[in-house]
N, C-alpha and C positions, 0 to 999 in steps of 0.2 A: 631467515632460513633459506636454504639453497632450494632455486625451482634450477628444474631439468634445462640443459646445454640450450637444447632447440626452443625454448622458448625465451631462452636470453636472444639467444640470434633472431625470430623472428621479429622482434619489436627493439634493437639495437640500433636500426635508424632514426627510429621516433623518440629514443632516450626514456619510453612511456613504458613500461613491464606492467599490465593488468592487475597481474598475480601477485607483484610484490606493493603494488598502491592499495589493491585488494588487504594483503598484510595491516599495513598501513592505519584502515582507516575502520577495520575490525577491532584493532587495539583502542580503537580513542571509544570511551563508551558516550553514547548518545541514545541512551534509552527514553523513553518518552512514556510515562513522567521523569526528569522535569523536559528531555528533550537534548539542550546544551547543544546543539549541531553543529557551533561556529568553531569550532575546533575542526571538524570534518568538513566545513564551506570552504573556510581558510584552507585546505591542503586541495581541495578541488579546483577552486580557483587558482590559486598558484601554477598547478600543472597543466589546467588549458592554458591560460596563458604563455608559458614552456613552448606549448605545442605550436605558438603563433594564433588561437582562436581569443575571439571575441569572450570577454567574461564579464560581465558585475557581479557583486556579494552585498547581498542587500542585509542586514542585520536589522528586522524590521522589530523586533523588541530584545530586552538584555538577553544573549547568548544563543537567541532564536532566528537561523540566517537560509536563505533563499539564494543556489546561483542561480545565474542565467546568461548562457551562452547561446553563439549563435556563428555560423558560417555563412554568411549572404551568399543567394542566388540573383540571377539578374531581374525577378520579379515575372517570370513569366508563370509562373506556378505559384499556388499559396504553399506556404511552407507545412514542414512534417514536423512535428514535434517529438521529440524523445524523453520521455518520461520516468526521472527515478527520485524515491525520497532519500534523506541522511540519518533519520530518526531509526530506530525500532523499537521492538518492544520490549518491554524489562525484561531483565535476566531470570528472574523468579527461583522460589526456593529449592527446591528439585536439586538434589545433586549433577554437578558436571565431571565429566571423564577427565577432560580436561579444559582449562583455566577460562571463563567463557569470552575474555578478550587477548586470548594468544593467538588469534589467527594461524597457529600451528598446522603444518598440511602432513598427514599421513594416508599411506592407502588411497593415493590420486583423490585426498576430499582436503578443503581449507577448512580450519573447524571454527567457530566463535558466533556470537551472539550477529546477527544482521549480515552473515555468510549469504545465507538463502534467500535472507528477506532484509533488504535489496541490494545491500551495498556490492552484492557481485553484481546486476546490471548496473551499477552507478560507474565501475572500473571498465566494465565492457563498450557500455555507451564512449566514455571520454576517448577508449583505445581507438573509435573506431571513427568517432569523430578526429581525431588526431590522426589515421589513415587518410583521412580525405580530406583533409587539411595540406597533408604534405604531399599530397597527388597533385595539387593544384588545379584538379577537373572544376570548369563550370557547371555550375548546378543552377537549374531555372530556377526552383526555389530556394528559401533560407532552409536551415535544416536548424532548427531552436532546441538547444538542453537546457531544461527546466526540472531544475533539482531542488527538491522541498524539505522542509522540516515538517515535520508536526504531521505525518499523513497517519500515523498508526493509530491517533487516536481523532482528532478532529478536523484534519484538513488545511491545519493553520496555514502552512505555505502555500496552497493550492487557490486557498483564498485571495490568499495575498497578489498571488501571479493573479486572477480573474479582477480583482480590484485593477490592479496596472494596465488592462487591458490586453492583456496575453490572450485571448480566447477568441477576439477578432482575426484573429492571424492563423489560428491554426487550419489547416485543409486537411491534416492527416492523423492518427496521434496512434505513437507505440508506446505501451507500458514495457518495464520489466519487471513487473512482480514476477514471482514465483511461478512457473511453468510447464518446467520440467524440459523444456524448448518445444511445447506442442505448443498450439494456437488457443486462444482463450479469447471468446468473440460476445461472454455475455456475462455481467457481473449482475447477484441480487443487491436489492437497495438495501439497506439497513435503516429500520427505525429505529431510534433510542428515545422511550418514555421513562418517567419518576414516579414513582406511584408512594403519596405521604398519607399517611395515618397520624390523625390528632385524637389523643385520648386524654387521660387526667391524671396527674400524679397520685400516686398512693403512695401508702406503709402495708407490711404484713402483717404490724403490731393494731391497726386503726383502721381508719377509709380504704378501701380495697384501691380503688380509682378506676379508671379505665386504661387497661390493656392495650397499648398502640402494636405490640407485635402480633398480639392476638387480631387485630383485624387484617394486619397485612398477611401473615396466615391463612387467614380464609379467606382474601384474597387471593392468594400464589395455587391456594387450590381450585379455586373454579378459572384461576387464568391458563393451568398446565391440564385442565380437560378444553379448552378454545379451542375449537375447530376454525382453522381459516381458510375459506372455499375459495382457492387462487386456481385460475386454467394452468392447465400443466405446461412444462414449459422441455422442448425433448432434450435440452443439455442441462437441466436443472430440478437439483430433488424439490421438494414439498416448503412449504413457509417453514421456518422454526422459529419456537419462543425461548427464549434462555435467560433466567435471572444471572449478572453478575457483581452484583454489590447491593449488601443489603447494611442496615447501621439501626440500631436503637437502644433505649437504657442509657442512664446512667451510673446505676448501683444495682446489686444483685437483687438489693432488700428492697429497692421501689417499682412500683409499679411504671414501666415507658410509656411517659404524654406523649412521645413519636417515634416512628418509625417511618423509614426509607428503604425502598429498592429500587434498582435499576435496572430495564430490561432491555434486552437489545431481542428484536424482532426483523428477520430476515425475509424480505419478499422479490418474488421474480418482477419483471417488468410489465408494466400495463396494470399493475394495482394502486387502487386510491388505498391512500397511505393514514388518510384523513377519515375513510371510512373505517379502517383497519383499528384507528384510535376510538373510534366512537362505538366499535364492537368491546375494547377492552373497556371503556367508562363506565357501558351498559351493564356490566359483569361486575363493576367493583361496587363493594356495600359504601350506605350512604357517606361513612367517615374516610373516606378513602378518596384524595383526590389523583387526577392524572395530569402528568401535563409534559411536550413533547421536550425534549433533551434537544435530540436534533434529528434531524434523517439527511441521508444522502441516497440519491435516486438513482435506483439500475442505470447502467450502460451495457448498449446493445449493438453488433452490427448482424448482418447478415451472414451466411455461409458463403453466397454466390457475390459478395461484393469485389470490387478488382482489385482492393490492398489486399484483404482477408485471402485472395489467388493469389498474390501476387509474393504474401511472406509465404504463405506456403509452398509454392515453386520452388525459393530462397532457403526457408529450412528443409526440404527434401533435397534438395542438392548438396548442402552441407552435412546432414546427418545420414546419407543413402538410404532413409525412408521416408514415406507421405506423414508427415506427424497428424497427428490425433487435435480433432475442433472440439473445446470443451466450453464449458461453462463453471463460475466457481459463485461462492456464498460470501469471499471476502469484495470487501470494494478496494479502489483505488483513487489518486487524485484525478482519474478522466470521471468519477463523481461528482466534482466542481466542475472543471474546466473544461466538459463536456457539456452540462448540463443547456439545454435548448438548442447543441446544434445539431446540425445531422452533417456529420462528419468521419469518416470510415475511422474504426477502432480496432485495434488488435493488442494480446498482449502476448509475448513472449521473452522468457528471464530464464538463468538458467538455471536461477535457482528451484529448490525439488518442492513441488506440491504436501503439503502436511508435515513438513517441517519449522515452519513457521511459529515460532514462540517457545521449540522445543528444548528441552537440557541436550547438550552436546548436537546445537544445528548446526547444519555442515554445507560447503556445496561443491560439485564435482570440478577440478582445476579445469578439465577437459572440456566441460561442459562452459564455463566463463570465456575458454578461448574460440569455442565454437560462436559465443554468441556474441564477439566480436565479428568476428568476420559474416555472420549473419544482420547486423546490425548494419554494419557498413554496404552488403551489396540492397538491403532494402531500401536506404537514404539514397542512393546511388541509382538505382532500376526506377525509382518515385520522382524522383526529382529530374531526371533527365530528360 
């Protein structure tokens, strides 16, 4: 599809169009489950390298791929990370306006499934790394793109980078999740527990048995009256608990020996996660066992830290306002490859906040180009 004159010409020397690689890589689905990313690694890699940057594509299981690029500095500074996944989340049943991998742009918005959530910071990032590639300015540090699979639901690539030893190197790290291009300085952690119920087959005709959905039932009700006394946190609402998969039965006529739910439990920073569990175990009757899925643990910086100043300077220049320091309930892969350092975090995307997962998500052309050129003067002002 045709984008507007001016932004062929502004990215004509780089051969790189944001908005048309953005097209691109909207069309290829990589939803997660099962994932599939290495169709979307492959065209990323390809086109850093285009640009003259540093690339590998690590295909670390069947069709599940990790890049990782990088622009060397001369080592006077630890490097800054730029952060985006390839994955999103499924399409899900909800009707779409339209088609959810046409990347179709009308009414200045690109529309399809991983518009907002993230592959528009993944085009932004590469445009911008590819600016300062062809600038050929010294940069004291490396400036590392670290593009993941598997962030929406487990972290798979983020792991993968922290296995390889990526998390030694970083000094800085920018997410692009979803934004809105204001600053986002504190994610909650996300617990994910199982809660099984063993009961006993039955008939209607004979043995009743025991009930396994019947106890997880009266589990799910004394888990959705749980109070959890977390300190307030001033960029962050309250814990929440939310069942999202539950499974039991195997016939209408028999009584379910099991049942399953899984809940994802969201907490601000500075909560034991482990006492959190021992509050839910307390609560379940005795056929009811718990046990943890997984968690991933808050990331937090400061309001007064000098990146957290210093994108905000970067986005008020760019957008002619002070943008807004929030706090959000989803996580990111600075969940792993954060986790033990203390190292300044920010995240800014341009994609829009609470579109995330929706039928016909979309994200502003305007806003992908802006956060190119905000991307590149923060690599640029950090590293110098």
């Amino acid at each position: 599809m045709a984008i507007e004159t001016a932004q062929e010409t502004h990215f004509s020397r780089l051969h790189f169009d944001p908005i048309r690689f953005l097209q691109q890589i909207v069309a290829i689905d990589s939803c997660d489950p099962p994932g599939s990313e290495i169709e979307v690694a492959k065209l990323v890699h390809a086109e850093l390298l285009a640009l003259g940057i540093e690339a590998e594509l690590d295909e670390f299981l069947p069709g599940r791929a990790n890049v990782l690029s990088r622009i060397r500095g001369t080592g006077e500074k630890p490097a800054l990370l730029f952060s985006s996944h390839m994955d999103t989340v499924p399409v899900g049943t909800a009707p779409w306006r339209l088609p959810p991998f046409s990347g179709e742009i009308a009414q200045g918005r690109l529309y399809g499934r991983g518009s907002t959530d993230m592959k528009s910071a993944l085009a932004a990032m590469i445009a911008a790394a590819g600016n300062l590639a062809d600038k050929r300015e010294t940069l004291k540090g490396d400036l590392i793109l670290a593009f993941t699979a598997g962030e929406s639901s487990n972290l798979l690539g983020a792991r993968r980078f922290a296995e390889q030893g990526i998390k030694e190197e970083i000094g800085a790290f920018l997410c692009g999740e979803p934004s809105d291009l204001d600053i986002i300085i504190v994610e909650k952690a996300a617990l994910w527990l199982r809660a099984t119920a063993m009961g006993r087959l039955g008939h209607v005709s004979g043995e009743p048995g025991i009930n396994a959905i019947d106890a997880i039932h009266s589990f799910l009700t004394r888990l959705y009256s749980l109070e959890l006394d977390c300190p307030p946190h001033p960029l962050l609402d309250g814990p929440t608990i939310r069942v999202g998969r539950i499974e039991g039965g195997s016939a209408i006529n028999l009584t379910p020996d099991r049942c399953t739910v899984d809940i994802d439990i969201r907490l601000p920073p500075g909560v034991d996660h482990l006492a959190v569990v021992t509050r839910v175990e307390n609560i379940a009757p005795e056929d009811v066992v718990i046990r943890i899925l997984d968690f991933k643990p808050a990331v937090e910086s400061l309001p007064d830290e000098s990146f957290v100043k210093l994108c905000s300077d970067v986005c008020t220049r760019h957008r002619m306002r002070k943008p807004e320091i929030k706090g959000v309930s989803y996580y990111s892969d600075g969940a792993i490859l954060l986790e033990g350092l203390s190292v300044p975090f920010a995240i800014i995307g341009p994609g829009d906040l609470g579109l995330s997962g929706q039928p016909d998500e979309s994200v502003s052309v305007d806003n992908v180009l802006k956060a190119v050129e905000i991307y590149q003067d923060v690599a640029t002002a950090w590293l110098s």
